[in-house]
Every structure is written in structure tokens, then in C-alpha cells.
N, C-alpha and C positions, 0 to 999 in steps of 0.2 A: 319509687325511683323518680329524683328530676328529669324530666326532658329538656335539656336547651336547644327550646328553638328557634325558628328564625325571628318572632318576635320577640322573643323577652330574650334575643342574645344583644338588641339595640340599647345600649348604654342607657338600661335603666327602663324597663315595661311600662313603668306608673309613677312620676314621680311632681305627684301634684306641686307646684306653684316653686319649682326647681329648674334653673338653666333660662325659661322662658319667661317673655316681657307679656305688656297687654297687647293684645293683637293691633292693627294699625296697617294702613294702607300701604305700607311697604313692607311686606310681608320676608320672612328668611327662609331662605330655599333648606330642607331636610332630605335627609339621603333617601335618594329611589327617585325625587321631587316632591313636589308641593310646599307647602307652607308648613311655618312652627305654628304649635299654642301656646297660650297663655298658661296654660295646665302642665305641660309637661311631656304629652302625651306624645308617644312620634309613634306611626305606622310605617312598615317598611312597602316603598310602593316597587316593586319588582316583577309585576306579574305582566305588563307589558301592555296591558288593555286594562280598562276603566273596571271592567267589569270583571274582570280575573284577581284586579286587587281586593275587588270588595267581598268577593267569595273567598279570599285569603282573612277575613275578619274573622274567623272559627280556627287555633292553630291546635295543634297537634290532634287534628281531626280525626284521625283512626287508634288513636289508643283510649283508653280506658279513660282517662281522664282530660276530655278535651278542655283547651281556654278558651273561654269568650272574650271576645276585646270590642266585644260593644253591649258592656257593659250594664251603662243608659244610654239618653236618648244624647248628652251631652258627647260622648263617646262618636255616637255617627255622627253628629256635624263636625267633630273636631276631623273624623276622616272625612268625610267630606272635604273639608277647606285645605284638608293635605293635599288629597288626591284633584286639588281644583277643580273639583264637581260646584263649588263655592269661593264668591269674592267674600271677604274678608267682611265687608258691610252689608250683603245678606246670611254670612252667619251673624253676626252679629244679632239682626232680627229676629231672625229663626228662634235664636237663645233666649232672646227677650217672651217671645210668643210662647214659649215651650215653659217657661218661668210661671205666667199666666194659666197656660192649661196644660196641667203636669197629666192629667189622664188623657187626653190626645198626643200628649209626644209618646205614652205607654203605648198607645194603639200603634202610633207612628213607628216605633222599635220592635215592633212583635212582628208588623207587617217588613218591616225590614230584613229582620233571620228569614225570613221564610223566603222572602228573596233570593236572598243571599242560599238560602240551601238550595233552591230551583236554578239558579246560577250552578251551581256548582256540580250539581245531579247532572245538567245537558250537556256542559263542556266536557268535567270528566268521562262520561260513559262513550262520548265522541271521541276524545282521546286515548282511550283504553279499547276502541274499537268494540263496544257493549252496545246493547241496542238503549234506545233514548227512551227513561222513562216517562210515559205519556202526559200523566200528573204535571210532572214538571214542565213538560213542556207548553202544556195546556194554561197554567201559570203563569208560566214566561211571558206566552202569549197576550195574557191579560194585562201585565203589566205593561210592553210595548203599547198596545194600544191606547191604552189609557194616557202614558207618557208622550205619541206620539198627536195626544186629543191636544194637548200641551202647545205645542208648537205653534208658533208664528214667524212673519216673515217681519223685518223692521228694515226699514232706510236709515243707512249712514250712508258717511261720505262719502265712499265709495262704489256704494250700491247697494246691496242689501244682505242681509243678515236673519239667519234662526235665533231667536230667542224664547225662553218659556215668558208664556201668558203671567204668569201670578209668582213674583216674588218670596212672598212671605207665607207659603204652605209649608207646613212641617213635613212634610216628605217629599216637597225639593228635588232632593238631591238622589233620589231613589228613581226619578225618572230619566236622571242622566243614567244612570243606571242601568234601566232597560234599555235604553236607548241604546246605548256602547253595546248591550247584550246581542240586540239586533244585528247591529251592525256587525260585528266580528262573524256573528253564525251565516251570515251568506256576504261573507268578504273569501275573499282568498288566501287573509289569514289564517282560517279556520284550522288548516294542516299543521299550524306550528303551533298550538296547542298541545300543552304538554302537563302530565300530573308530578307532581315531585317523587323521584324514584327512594328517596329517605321511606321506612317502612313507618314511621312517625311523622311524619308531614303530612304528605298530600295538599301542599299548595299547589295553585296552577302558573302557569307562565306559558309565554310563548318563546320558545326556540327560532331563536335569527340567527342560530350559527351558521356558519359557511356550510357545513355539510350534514346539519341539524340531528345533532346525535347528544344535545346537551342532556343532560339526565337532573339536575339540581333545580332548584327553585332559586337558592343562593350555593355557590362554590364555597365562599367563606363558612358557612354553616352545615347545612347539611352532604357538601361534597368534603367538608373537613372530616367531618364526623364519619362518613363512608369510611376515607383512607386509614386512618384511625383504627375501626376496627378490621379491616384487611389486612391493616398491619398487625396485629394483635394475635389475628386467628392464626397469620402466617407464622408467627413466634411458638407457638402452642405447640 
């Protein structure tokens, strides 16, 4: 059986060096936001926090046959520069650096799923009202810290500003990452965290509905797909 999901229902999963220009400082907005590639490649960003998109990188995560959509190491900076975890001229470097040491962007990507499944273990089981698996959180923790060793304070015009210390590390954009982790879990967002009620999903989102009883990840997708077959059972 196909699944269509909410990624590969985006005009086209993978469709290297189709639709999209070379990247460039004035980057095209793609739906959910962020930026295009040069590749082709669009992620849907809908999950409402930094770090609910990037655990949405694993789709049809409870069936038999999940998708990975971070593929390589190219893969997560292209999300990256969607989800503006990344400007446009530090992916750039990134790519360059990664070109160079093709066995460190491999370490760089292994360390990334594992994120991304520790993201996903603590929100979900928070949302599903499950107790937090320890492991994960314990991970989490390691990642914040380390992303938050990251941090500095910079002067602009204004006044001042967080910036990370080091530009051109290949795992970047894996501290924005933790960082948004952090933040959401002792925000007061944390309640609108929600796991997609599709029995073939399991993306996360936050619910900002008025009376927060959203059930979908996407309406178009997986709330289509619901009425679809309630409609179908109801005919039977």
C-alpha cells in the first residue's frame, strides 16, 4: 500500500534540480515558510515550533514502512535553510565544509535522527499524556546544553543580540534545534502540543485553535483522508 502523506503529498517529494534556482540572498518563501532550494526539495513546515518540524523529518512514522527525508547530510541543511534554522550564506559553507569531510557530515546526520527521535519520544509521550521516556530526556538534555555552551551575546545597533559562537560546524543548525526544544518544554506552549490523530502519521503540531480540539497535522492531508474514509465506512 501507498501512503500519501503529508510530505510526499507537496508537489513533488524529490525532484532534484526542478522548479528551483541557485540559492541567493533573496531567498523564496515555500509553504508552512522558509526558503526554496536549489535541489528541489521542500519540507512542509506546519508543526508550529522549530523543533516539532524537525521531528516531523521521519513521515509515516508508525506504519511498517516509514520515510526518511533526511536522507544525507545535504537533506538537513536544505531543512535547515527552510525552516531558517539557516541564512542562505552559512548553508552555503556548511555544503562546502560537508563536500570536504564527507565522514563528519555522516557523524553529523546519524547524530541528527537521534535527535530528532529524542524530540519526538518527549513531546509525543507529553502529548499522549504517557510518562517521559528517561533516555530521551536525558539526551535532550545533553543536546541543550551543549547548544546553549553555543551562545553569545553580540552588539548591534540596537543593543544586543544571541548569536551562535561558530558559524561553519556541521551541526549548526542541530543546536537551533535543542534550543527551540528547550524552550517550548517549559513555555506555556507545551499544552498545545498535539500528535497527528491520522493512524499513519504521527507528526507533531501545536494547536492554536480557539477551542484547541484540532486533531490533524494538515486538514488538506490527513483531515482529508479521515472524512474520506468515514465517508466510505458510512456507505458500507
Amino acid at each position: 500500500m501507498v501512503h500519501v502523506t503529508c510530505q510526499s503529498y507537496i508537489g513533488g517529494y524529490y525532484s532534484r534540480g526542478e522548479a528551483m534556482r541557485a540559492r541567493n540572498d533573496a531567498p523564496v518563501d515555500t509553504r508552512g515558510g522558509g526558503y526554496t532550494t536549489d535541489d528541489g526539495y521542500q519540507f512542509e513546515l506546519t508543526g508550529g515550533s522549530l523543533c516539532l518540524d524537525f521531528a516531523n523529518t521521519l513521515d509515516s512514522r508508525p506504519t511498517e514502512a516509514p520515510r526518511e527525508l533526511l536522507s544525507d547530510y545535504r537533506h538537513l541543511v536544505d531543512w535547515a535553510m527552510q525552516a531558517e534554522a539557516l541564512s542562505p550564506a552559512v548553508t552555503r559553507r556548511l555544503l562546502a565544509s560537508a563536500a570536504s569531510e564527507p565522514a563528519r557530515a555522516r557523524v553529523v546526520l546519524g547524530r541528527a535522527r537521534a535527535l530528532r527521535e529524542s524530540v519526538f519520544q518527549v513531546f509525543s509521550a507529553h502529548a499522549r499524556g504517557a510518562r517521559i521516556p528517561q533516555g530521551a530526556l536525558d539526551a535532550l538534555n545533553r543536546a541543550v546544553s551543549g547548544a546553549l555552551a553555543r551562545l553569545r551575546l553580540a552588539k548591534d545597533s540596537d543593543g544586543f543580540r544571541w548569536e551562535w559562537k561558530e558559524d561553519q560546524a556541521l551541526d549548526r543548525m542541530l543546536w537551533s534545534v535543542a534550543r527551540s526544544a528547550g524552550e517550548l518544554l517549559t513555555s506555556d506552549r507545551l499544552g498545545q502540543v498535539r500528535v497527528c490523530a491520522a493512524p499513519d502519521c504521527d507528526w507533531l503540531f501545536l494547536d492554536t485553535s480557539r477551542n484547541g480540539s484540532r486533531r490533524w497535522c494538515d486538514m488538506r492531508v490527513c483531515g482529508n483522508r479521515s472524512k474520506v474514509r468515514r465517508y466510505r465506512a458510512a456507505r458500507r
